[in-house]
C-alpha positions in Angstrom: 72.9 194.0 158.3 70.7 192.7 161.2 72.8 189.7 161.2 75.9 191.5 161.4 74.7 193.4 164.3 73.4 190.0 165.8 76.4 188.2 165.8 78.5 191.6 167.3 76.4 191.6 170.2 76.5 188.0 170.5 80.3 187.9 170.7 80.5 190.9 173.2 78.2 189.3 175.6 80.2 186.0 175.1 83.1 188.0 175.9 82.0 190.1 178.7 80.5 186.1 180.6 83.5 184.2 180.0 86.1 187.0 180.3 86.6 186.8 184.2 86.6 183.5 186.0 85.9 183.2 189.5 89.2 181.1 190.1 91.2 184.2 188.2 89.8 187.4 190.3 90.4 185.5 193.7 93.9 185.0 192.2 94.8 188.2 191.3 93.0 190.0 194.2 95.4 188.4 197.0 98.4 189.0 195.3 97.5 192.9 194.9 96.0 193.0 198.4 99.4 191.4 200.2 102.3 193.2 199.8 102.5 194.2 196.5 103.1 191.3 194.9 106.4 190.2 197.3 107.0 187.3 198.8 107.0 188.6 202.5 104.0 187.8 204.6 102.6 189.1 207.8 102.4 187.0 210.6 99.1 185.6 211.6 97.0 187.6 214.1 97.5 185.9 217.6 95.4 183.6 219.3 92.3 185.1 220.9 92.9 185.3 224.8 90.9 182.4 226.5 88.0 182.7 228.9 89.8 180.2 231.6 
């Protein structure tokens, strides 16, 4: 029974470690955070004004 238990947690923590890779969360974070998922873009910001 112990070994059952053993190997359970064992898989959950593997699970829970390798689940979410960096490269995957920055992925799916800018496509939620920019319109929705479309394919329309905001313009950059401008150009800060310049101390001349």
């Amino acid at each position: 029974m112990k070994k059952l238990a053993f190997i359970m947690v064992t898989v959950f923590l593997n699970t829970a470690l390798f689940s979410c890779t960096p490269n995957s969360i920055v992925e799916n974070s800018t496509e939620q955070a920019c319109c929705d998922g479309e394919d329309n873009k905001p313009p950059p910001p401008p150009p800060p004004p310049s101390d001349d």
